[in-house]
PyMOL commands that place a pseudoatom at each C-alpha (Angstrom):
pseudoatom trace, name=CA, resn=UNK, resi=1, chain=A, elem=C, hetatm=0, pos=[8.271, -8.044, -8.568]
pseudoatom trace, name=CA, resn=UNK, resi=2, chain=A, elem=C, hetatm=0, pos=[5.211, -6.551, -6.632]
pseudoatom trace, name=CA, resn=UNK, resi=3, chain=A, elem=C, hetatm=0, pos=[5.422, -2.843, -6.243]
pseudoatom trace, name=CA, resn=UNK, resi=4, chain=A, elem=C, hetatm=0, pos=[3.093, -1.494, -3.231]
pseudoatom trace, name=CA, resn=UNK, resi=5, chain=A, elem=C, hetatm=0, pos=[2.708, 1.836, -2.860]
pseudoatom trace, name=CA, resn=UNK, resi=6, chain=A, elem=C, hetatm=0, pos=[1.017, 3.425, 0.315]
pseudoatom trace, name=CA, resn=UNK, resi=7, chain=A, elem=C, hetatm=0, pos=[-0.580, 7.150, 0.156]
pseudoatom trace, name=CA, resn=UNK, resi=8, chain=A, elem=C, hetatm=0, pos=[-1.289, 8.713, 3.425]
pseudoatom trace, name=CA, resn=UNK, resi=9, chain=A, elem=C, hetatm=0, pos=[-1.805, 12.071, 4.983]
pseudoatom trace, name=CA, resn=UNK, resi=10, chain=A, elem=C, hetatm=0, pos=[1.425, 14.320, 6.218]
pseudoatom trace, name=CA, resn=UNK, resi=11, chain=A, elem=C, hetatm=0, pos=[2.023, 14.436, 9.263]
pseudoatom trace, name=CA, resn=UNK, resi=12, chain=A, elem=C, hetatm=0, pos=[1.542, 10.770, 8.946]
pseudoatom trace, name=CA, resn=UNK, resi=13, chain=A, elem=C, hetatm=0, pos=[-2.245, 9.464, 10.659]
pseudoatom trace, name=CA, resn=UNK, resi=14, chain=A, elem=C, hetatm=0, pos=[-2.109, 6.333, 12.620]
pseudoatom trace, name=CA, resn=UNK, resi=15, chain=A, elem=C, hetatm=0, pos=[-4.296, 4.808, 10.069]
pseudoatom trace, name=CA, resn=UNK, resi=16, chain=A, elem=C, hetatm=0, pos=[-1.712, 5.123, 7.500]
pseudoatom trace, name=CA, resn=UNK, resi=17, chain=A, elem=C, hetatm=0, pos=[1.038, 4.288, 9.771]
pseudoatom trace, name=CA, resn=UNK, resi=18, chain=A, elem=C, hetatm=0, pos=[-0.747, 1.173, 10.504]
pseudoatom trace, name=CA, resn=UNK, resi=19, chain=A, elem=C, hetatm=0, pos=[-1.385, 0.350, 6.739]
pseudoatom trace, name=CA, resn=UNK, resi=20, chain=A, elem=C, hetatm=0, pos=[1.802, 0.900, 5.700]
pseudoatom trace, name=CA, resn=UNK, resi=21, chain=A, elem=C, hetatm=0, pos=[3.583, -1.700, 8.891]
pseudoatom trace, name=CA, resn=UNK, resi=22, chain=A, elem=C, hetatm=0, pos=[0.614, -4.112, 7.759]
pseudoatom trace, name=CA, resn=UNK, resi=23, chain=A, elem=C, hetatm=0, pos=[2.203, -3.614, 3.976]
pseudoatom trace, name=CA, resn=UNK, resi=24, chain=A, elem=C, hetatm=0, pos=[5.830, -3.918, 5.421]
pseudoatom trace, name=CA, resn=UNK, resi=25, chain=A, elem=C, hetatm=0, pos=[4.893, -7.579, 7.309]
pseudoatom trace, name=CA, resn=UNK, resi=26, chain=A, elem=C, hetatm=0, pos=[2.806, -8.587, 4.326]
pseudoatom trace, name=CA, resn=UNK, resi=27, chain=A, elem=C, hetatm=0, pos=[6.217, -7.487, 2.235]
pseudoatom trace, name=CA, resn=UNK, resi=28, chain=A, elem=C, hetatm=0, pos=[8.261, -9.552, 4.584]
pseudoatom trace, name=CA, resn=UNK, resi=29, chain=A, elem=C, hetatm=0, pos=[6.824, -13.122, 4.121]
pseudoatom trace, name=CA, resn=UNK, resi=30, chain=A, elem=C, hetatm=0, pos=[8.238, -12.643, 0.308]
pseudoatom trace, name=CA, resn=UNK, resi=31, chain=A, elem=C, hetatm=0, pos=[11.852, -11.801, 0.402]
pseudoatom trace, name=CA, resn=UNK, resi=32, chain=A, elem=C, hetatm=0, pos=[12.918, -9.985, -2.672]
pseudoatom trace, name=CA, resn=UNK, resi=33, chain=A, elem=C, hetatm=0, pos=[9.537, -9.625, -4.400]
pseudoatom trace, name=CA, resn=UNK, resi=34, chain=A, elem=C, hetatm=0, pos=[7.929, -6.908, -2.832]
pseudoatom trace, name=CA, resn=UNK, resi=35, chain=A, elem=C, hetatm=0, pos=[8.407, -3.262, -2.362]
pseudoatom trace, name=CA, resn=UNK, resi=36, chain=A, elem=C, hetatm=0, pos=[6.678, -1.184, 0.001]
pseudoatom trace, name=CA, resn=UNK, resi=37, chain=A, elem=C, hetatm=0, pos=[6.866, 2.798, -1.174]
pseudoatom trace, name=CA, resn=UNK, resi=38, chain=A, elem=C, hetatm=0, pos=[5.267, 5.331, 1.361]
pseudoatom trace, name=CA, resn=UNK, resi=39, chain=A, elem=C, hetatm=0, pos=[4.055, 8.634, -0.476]
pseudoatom trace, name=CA, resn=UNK, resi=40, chain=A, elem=C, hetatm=0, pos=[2.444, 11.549, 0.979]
pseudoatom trace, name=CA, resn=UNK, resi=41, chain=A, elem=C, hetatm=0, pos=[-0.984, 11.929, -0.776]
pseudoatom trace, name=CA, resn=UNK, resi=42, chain=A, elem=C, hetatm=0, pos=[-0.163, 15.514, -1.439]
pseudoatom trace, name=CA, resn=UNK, resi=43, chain=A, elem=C, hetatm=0, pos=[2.797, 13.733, -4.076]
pseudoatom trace, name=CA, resn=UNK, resi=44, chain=A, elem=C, hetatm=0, pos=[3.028, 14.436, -7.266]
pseudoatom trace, name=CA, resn=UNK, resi=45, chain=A, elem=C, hetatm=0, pos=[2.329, 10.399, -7.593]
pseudoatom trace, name=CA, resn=UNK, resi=46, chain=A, elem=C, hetatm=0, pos=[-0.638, 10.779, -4.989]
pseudoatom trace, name=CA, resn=UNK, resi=47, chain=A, elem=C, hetatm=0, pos=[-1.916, 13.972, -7.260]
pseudoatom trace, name=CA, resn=UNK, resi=48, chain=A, elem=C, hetatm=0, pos=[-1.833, 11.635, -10.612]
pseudoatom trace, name=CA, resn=UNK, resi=49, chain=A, elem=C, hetatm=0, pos=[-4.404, 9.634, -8.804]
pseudoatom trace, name=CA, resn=UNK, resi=50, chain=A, elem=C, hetatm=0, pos=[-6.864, 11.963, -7.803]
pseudoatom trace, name=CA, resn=UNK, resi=51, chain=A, elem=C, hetatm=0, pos=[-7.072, 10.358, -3.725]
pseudoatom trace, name=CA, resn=UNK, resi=52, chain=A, elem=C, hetatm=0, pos=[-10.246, 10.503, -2.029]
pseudoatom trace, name=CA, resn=UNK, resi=53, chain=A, elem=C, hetatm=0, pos=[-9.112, 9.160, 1.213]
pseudoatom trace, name=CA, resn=UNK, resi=54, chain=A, elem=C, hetatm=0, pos=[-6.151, 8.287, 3.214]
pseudoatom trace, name=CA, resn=UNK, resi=55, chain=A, elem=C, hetatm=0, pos=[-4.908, 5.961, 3.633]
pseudoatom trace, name=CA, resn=UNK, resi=56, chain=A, elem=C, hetatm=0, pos=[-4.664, 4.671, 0.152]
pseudoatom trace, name=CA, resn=UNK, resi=57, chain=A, elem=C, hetatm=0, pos=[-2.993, 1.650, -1.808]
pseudoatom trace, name=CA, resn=UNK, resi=58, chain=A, elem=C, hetatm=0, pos=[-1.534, 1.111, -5.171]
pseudoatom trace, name=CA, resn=UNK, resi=59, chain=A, elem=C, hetatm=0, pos=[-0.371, -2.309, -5.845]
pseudoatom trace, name=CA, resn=UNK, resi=60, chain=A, elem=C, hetatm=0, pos=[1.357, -2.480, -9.527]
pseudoatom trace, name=CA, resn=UNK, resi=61, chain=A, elem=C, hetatm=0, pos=[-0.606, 0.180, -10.694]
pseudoatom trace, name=CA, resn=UNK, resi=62, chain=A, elem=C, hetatm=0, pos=[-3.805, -0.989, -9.351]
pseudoatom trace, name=CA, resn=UNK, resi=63, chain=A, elem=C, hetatm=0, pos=[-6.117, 0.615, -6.564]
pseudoatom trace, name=CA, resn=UNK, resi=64, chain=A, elem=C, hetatm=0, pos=[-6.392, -1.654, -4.048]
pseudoatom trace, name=CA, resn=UNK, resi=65, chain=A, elem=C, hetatm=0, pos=[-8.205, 0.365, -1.570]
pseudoatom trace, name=CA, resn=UNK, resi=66, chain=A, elem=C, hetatm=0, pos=[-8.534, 3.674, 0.126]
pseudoatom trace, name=CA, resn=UNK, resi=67, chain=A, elem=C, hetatm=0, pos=[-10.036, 4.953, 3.842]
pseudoatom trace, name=CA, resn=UNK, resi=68, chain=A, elem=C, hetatm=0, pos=[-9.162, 2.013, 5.508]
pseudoatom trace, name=CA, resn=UNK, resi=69, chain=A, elem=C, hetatm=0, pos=[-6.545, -0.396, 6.498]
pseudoatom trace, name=CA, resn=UNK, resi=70, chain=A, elem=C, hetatm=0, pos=[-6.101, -3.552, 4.777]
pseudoatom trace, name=CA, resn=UNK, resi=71, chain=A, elem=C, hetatm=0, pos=[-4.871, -6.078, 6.996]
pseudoatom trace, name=CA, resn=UNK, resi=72, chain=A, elem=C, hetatm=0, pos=[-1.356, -8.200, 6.734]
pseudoatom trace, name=CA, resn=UNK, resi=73, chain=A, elem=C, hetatm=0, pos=[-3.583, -11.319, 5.516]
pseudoatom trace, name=CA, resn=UNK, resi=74, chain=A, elem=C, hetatm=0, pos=[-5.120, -9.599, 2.825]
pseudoatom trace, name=CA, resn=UNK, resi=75, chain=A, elem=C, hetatm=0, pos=[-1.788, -7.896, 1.737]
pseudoatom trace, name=CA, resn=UNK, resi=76, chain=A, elem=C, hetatm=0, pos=[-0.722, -11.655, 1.574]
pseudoatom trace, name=CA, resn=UNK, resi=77, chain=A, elem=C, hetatm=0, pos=[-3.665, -12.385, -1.032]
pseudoatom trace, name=CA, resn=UNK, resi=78, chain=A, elem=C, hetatm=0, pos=[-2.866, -10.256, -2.842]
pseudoatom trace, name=CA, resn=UNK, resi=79, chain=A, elem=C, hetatm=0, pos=[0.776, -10.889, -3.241]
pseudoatom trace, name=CA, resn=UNK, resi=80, chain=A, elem=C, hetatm=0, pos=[-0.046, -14.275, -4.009]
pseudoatom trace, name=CA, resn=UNK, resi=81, chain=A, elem=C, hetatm=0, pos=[-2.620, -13.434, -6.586]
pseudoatom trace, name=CA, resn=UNK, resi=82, chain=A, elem=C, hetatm=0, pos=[-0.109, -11.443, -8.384]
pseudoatom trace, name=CA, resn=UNK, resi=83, chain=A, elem=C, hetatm=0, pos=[3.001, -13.500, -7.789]
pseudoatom trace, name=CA, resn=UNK, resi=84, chain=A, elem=C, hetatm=0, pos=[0.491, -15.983, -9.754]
pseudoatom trace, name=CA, resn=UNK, resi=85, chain=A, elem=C, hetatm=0, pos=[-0.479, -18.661, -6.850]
for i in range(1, 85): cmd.bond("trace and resi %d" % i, "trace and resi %d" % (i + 1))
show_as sticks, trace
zoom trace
């Protein structure tokens, strides 16, 4: 199971509004092993990671970016990468 984990600003920017529906589609294309989690950067979890920028991503545990938007193909990458193909 991939856990994805989106950090962005509150009120919500449209930058991380946009990341997180790129997650969400991403998400999609594998039913049942990916979660998408949307967290306010101000979170206790966004405070354990000390945030630079919004919008930010976590994917199981790992930084995956921050201050930009990754795209629905690279979401896919990754999820392959970690689903191990």
């Amino acid at each position: 199971m991939i856990e994805v984990e989106v950090f962005g600003s509150e009120p919500p920017c449209i930058n991380c509004k946009r990341t997180e529906e790129e997650a969400k589609k991403a998400a999609a294309k594998f039913p049942g092993k990916v979660t998408v989690k949307k967290y306010s950067a101000r979170s206790p979890e966004g405070l354990r990671l000390d945030l630079a920028m919004t919008p930010a991503v976590v994917v199981n545990g790992k930084m995956m970016s921050q201050g930009r938007i990754p795209l629905e193909a690279e979401f896919e990458r990754i999820f392959r990468f970690e689903l191990g193909g």
